[in-house]
Wavefront OBJ file of the C-alpha trace (Angstrom):
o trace
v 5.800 28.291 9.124
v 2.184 28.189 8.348
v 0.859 27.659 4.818
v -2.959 27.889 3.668
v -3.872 25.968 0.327
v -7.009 26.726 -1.038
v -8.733 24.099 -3.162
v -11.546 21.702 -4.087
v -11.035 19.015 -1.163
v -11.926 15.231 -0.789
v -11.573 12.869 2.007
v -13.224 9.996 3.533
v -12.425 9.660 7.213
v -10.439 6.663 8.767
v -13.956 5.938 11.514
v -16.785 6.423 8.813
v -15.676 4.902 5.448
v -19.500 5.194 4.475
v -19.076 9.157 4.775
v -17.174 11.592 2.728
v -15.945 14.959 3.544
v -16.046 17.644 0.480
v -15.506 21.575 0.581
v -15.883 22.677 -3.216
v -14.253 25.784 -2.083
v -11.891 24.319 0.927
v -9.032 26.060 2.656
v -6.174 23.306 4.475
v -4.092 25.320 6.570
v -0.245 23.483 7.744
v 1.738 24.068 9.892
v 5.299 22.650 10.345
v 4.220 19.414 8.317
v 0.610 19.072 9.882
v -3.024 20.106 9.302
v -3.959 22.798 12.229
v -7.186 23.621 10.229
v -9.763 22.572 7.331
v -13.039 24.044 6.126
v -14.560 25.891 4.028
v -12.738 28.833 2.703
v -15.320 31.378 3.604
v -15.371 30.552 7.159
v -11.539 30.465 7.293
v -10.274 33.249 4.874
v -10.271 36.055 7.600
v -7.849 34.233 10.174
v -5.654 33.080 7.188
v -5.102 35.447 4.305
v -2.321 34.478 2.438
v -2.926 31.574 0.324
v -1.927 29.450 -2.541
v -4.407 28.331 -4.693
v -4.504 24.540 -5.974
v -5.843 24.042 -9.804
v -7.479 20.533 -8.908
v -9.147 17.840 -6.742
v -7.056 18.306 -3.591
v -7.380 14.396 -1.875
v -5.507 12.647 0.934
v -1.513 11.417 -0.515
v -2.348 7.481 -1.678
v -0.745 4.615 0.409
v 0.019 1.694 -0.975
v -0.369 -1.222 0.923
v 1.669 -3.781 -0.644
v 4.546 -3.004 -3.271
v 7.354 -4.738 -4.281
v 10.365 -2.474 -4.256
v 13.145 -4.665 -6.083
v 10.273 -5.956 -8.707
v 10.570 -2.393 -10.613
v 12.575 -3.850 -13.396
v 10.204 -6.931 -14.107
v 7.304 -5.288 -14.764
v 5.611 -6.528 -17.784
v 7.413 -9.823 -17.463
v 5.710 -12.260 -19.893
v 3.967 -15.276 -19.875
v 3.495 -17.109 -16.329
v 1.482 -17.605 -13.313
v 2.596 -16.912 -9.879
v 5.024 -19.400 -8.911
v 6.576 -20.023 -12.123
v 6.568 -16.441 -12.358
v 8.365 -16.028 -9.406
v 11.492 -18.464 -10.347
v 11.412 -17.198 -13.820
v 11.303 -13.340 -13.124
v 11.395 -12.526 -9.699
v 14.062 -14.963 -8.053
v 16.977 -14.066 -10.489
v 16.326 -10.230 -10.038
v 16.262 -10.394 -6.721
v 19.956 -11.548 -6.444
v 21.026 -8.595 -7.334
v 20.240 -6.797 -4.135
v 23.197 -8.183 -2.748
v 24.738 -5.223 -4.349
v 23.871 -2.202 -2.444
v 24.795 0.110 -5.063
v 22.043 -1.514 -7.209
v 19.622 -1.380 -4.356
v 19.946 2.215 -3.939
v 19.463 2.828 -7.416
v 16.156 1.138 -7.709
v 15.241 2.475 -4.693
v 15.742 5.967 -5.854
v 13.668 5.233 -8.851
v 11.146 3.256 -6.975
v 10.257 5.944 -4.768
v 10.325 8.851 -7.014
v 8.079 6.932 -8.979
v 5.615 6.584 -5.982
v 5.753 10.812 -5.115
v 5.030 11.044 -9.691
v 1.973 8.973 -8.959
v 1.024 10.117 -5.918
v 1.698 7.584 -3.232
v 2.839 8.867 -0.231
v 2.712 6.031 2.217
v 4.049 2.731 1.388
v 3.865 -0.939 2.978
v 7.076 -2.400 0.908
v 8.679 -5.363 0.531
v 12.756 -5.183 -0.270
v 14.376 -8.563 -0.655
v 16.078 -11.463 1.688
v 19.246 -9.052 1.676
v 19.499 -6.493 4.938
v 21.015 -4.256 2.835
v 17.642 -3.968 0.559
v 16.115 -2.475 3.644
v 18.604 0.284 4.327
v 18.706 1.083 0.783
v 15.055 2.026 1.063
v 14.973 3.354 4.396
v 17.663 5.844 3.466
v 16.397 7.010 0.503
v 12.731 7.021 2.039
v 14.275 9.373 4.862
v 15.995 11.417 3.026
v 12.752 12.240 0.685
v 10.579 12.500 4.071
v 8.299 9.723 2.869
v 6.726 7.660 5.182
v 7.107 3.965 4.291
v 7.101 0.405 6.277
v 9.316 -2.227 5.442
v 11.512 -5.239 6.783
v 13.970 -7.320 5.457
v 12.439 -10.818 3.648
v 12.458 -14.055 6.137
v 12.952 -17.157 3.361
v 15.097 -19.998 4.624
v 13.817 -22.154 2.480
v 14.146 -19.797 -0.815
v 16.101 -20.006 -3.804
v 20.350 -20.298 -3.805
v 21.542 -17.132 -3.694
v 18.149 -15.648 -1.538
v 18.481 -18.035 1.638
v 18.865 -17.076 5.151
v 18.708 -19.309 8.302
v 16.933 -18.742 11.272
v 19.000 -17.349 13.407
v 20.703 -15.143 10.656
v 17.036 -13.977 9.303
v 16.067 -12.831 13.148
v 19.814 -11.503 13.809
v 19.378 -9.062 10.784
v 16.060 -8.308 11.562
v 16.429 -7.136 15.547
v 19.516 -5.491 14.239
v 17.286 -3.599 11.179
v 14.901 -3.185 14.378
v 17.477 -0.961 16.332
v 19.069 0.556 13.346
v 15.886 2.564 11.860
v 13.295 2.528 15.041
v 11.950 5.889 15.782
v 13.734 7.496 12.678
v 12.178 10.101 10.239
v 8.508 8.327 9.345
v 10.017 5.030 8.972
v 8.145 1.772 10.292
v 9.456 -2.108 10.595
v 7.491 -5.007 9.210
v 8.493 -8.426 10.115
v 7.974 -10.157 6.021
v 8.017 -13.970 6.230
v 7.750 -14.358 2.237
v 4.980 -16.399 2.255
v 3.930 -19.885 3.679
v 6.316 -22.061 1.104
v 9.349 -19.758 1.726
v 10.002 -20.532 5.625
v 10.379 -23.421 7.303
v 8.250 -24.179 10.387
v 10.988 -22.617 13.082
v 11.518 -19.880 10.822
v 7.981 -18.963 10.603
v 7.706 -19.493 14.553
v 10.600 -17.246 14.894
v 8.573 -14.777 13.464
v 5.954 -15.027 15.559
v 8.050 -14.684 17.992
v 9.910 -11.626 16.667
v 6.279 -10.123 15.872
v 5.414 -10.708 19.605
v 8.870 -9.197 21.046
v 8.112 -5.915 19.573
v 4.369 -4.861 19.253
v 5.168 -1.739 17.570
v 5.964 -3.826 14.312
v 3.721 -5.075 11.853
v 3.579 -8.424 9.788
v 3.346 -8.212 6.319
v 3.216 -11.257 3.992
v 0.850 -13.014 1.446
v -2.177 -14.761 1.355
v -4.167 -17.239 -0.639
v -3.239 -15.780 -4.121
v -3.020 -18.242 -6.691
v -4.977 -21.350 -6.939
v -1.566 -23.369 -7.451
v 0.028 -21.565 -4.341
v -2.910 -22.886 -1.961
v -2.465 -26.279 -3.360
v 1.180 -26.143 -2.193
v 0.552 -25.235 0.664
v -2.168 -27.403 1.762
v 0.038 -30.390 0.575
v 3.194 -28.430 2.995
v 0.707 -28.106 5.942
v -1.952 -31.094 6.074
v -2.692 -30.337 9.525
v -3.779 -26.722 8.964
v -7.770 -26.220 8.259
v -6.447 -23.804 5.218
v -3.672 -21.560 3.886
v -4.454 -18.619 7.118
v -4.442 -21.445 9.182
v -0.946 -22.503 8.406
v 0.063 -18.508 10.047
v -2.381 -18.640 12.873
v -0.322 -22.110 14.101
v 3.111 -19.661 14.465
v 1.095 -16.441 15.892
v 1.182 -14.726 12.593
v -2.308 -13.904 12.546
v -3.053 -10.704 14.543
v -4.261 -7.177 14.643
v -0.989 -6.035 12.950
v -1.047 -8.736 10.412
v -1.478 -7.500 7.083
v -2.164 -10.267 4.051
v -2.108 -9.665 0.634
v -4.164 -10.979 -1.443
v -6.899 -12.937 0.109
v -8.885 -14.248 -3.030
v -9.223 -17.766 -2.350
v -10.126 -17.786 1.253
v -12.430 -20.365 3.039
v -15.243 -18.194 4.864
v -13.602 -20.079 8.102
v -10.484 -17.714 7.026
v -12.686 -14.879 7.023
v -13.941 -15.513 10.417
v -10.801 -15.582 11.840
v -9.646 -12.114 9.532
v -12.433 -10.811 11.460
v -11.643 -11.869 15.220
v -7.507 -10.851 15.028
v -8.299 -7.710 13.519
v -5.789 -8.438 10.789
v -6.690 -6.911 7.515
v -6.363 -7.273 3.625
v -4.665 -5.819 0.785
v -6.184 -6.016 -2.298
v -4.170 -6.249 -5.578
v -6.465 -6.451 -8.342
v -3.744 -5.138 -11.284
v -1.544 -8.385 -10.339
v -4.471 -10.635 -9.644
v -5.402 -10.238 -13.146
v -1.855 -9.973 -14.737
v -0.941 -13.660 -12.775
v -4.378 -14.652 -13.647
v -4.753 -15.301 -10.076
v -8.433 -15.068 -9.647
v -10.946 -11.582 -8.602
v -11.180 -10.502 -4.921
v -14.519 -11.716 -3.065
v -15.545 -7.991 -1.923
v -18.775 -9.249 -1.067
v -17.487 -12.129 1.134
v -15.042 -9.672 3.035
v -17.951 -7.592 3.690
v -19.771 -9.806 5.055
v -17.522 -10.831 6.998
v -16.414 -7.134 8.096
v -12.615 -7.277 6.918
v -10.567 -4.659 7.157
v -9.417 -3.836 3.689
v -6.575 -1.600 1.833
v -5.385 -1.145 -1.669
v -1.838 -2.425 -3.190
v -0.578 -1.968 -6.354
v 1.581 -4.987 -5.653
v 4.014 -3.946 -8.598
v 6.371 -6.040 -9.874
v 3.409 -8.436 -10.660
v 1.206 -4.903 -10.414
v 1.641 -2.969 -13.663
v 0.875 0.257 -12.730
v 2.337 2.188 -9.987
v -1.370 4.383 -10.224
v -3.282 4.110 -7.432
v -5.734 5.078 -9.209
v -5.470 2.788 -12.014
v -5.487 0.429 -9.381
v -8.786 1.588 -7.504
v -10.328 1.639 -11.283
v -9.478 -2.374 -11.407
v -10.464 -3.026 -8.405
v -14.018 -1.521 -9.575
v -13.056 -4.026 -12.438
v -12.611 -6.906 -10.038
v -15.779 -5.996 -8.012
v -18.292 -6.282 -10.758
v -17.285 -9.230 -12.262
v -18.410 -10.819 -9.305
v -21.544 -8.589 -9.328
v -20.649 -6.358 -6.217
v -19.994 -2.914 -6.650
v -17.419 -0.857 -5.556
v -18.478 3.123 -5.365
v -15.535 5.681 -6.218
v -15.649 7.373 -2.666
v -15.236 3.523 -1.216
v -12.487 3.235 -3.475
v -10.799 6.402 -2.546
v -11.321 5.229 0.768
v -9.165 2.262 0.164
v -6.275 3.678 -1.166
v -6.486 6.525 1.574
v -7.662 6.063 4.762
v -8.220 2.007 4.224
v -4.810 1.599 3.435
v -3.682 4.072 6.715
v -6.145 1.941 9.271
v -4.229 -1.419 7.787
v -0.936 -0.268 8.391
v -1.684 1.456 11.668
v -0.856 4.787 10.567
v -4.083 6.080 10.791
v -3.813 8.255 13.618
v -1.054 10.057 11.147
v -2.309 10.308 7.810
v -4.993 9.423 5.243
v -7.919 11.704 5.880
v -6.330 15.459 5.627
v -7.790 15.589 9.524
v -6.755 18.073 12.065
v -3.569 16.612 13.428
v -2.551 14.327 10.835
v 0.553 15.108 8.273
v -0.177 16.940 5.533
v 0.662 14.491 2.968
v -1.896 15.284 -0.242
v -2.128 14.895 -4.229
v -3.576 17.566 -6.932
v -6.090 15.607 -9.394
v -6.279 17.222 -12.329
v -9.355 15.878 -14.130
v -8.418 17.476 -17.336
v -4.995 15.859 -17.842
v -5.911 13.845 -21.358
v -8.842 15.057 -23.950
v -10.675 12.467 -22.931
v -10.808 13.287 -19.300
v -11.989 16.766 -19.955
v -14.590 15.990 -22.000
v -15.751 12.847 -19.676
v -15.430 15.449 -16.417
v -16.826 18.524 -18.412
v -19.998 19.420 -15.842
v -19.771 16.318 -14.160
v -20.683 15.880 -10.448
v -18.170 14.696 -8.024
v -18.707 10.972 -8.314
v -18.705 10.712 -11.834
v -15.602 12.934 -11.983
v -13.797 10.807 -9.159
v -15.141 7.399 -10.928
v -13.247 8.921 -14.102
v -10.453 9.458 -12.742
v -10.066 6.187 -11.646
v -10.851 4.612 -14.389
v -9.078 6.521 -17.365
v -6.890 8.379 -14.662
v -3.121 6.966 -14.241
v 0.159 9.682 -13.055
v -0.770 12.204 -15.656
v -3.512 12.847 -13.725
v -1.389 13.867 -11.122
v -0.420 17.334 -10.829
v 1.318 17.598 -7.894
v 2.178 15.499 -5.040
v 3.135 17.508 -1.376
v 4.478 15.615 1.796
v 4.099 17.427 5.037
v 2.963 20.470 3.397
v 5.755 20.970 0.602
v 5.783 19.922 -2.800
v 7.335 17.168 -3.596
v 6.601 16.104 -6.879
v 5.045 18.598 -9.716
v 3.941 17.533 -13.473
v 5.641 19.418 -15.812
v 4.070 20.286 -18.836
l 1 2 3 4 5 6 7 8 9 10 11 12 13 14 15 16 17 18 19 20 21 22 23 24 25 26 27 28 29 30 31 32 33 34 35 36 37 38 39 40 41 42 43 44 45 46 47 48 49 50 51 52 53 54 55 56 57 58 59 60 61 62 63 64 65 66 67 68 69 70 71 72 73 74 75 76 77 78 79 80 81 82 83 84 85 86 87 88 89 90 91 92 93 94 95 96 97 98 99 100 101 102 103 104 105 106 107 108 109 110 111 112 113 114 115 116 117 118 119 120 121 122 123 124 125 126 127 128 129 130 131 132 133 134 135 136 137 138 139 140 141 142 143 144 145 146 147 148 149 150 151 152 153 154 155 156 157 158 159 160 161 162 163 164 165 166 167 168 169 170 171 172 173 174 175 176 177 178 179 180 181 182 183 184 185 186 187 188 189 190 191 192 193 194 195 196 197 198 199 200 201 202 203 204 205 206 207 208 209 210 211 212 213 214 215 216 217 218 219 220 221 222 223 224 225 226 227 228 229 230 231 232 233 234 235 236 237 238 239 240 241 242 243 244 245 246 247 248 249 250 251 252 253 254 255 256 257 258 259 260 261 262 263 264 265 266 267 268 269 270 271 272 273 274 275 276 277 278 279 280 281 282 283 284 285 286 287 288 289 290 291 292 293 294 295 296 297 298 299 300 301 302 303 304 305 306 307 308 309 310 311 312 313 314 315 316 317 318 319 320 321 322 323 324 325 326 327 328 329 330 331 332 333 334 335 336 337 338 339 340 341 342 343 344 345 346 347 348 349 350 351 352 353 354 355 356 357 358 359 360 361 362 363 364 365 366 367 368 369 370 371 372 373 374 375 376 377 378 379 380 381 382 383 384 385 386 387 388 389 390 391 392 393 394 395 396 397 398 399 400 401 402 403 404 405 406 407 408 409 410 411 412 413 414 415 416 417 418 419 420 421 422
């Protein structure tokens, strides 16, 4: 079935992040859950006649590239940095994913919460529990959403969220075989971070990372001051924190890090030469007090960079209340980050990092038709900010007074999945 949706429409493309593609008066044509055409209406109407019209800035679906699934219920949790944080808050919620009947709940929530603020792609971390991962992978295939995820490696963790080694790769080959290939589901081996694993463990990932190269490795990186400290004093042999990965062939070009803010410009380097990437999480850098992200470093250094909400610690599921912070985080360091390079990190950015580029992000010819409806007149305020504006200025608004009621409607593969109701 073919369906033409005419709109204002915005992309950046995944090989020119310095570009942007606009049609003021667009037509995107799908068919059976993929873009076979894009242009300007006028050039299109006469081979396509039937169409819906869009009230709105038509952009690419947002992907997420870090999100904590089972920290939904401690956002907003008072009064700690990160690894205090983490056994006060985090830890103790986390326990209860042993129950899959809770899982599935927040994972219902979790997700529908994504499609209300238009994130359509996810890179998502569940808990130590194998059941955490179904829970999400079911729900994610049953809403056609396409999300990566892996069950937590963290022998060294908490009572109650402990593996072993051979238990943490059993469940994870196992998780491997059970959701390979189905819907728009992809695996991510998730060592916790550096203090979680013991040294076999995190070799064992390596290893599990190098058995099956159509996985990707997902953990964090360099986030809190504290954190680095720990883990210089765990690995005194390591020239810093990335180090301490690179040792147990963590660090490659499917190695995606959140975080980054305190890394040495040896780190960087390195970043560079895998072709590992980035995610940035400037709403839970601040809320941790963690520190700003270094864009200016990781340019010149040529990392490649996405956008994470990284809720629980996050608090907003808005990608773009996220993109507005990182614009936040940018200048206080006195770089600037434009609203079309912003875009392009919660878009296309985010796709490249999780190697789903060749799929979605850009609303190219090809890709899935996974796309949001802006509506720049969703509060007073907006209006009157956007009334007249040009595109940048409306965009930049967006971002920065913009949050889910800005979201009108959210479509995956061409059908709608969410829609604001009045």
């Amino acid at each position: 079935m073919i369906r033409a949706y005419r709109a204002e429409l915005l992309s950046v493309p995944h090989d020119a992040p310095d570009a942007v593609r606009h049609e003021p008066d667009g037509l995107l044509v799908v068919e059976d859950g993929v873009v076979i055409a894009r242009g300007a209406y006028p050039d299109l109407a006469d081979k396509y006649p039937d169409v819906e019209m869009l009230p709105g800035l038509v952009v690419p679906g947002f992907i997420d590239a870090h999100v904590h699934y089972p920290q939904t219920d401690r956002i907003a949790s008072y009064g700690e940095q990160l690894l205090d944080w983490l056994d006060k808050h985090i830890f103790p919620a986390e326990k209860a994913f042993a129950d899959k009947a809770h899982a599935d709940a927040v994972a219902a929530f979790f997700l529908d919460e994504l499609l209300r603020n238009g994130t359509t792609s996810a890179l998502v971390y569940p808990t130590v529990h194998e059941q955490s991962v179904d829970a999400l992978f079911e729900a994610a295939l049953e809403r056609r959403m396409r999300i990566v995820s892996g069950k937590v490696l963290m022998d060294l963790g908490p009572e109650g969220l402990q593996d072993t080694v051979a238990s943490g790769r059993a469940e994870t080959e196992a998780l491997i075989r059970r959701w390979r290939g189905r819907g728009r589901l992809g695996y991510a081996v998730t060592p916790r971070f550096a203090l979680a694993s013991s040294d076999a463990q995190l070799a064992d990932a390596g290893a599990l990372l190098a058995k099956h190269p159509d996985v990707l490795m997902h953990t964090h990186l360099s986030e809190n001051v504290h954190e680095v400290a720990a883990v210089a004093a765990r690995f005194p042999d390591s020239a810093d924190y990335l180090d301490a990965y690179d040792r147990f062939g963590l660090v490659t070009p499917r190695s995606v890090f959140a975080h980054g803010i305190h890394l040495s410009d040896r780190a960087c380097t390195r970043l560079h030469e895998s072709g590992a990437g980035v995610a940035v999480c400037p709403s839970s850098n601040l809320f941790l007090g963690s520190g700003h992200f270094n864009f200016g470093q990781a340019d010149r250094h040529a990392l490649r960079l996405g956008l994470g909400t990284d809720v629980g610690a996050g608090t907003s599921f808005s990608m773009l209340r996220t993109a507005g912070l990182a614009y936040q985080a940018a200048l206080a360091r006195e770089d600037r980050l434009d609203p079309f390079r912003a875009l392009y990190l919660a878009t296309a950015g985010s796709a490249s990092l999780l190697h789903i580029a060749d799929r979605v992000g850009a609303l190219e010819v090809g890709q899935e038709a996974d796309f949001v409806v802006l509506d720049s007149a969703a509060t007073p305020l907006m209006e009157r900010r956007t009334e007249g504006a040009d595109l940048a200025t409306r965009l930049f608004a967006l971002q920065i007074l913009g949050d889910e009621r800005a979201i009108s409607r959210t479509y995956l593969l061409g059908e709608c999945a969410y829609k604001r109701t009045p």
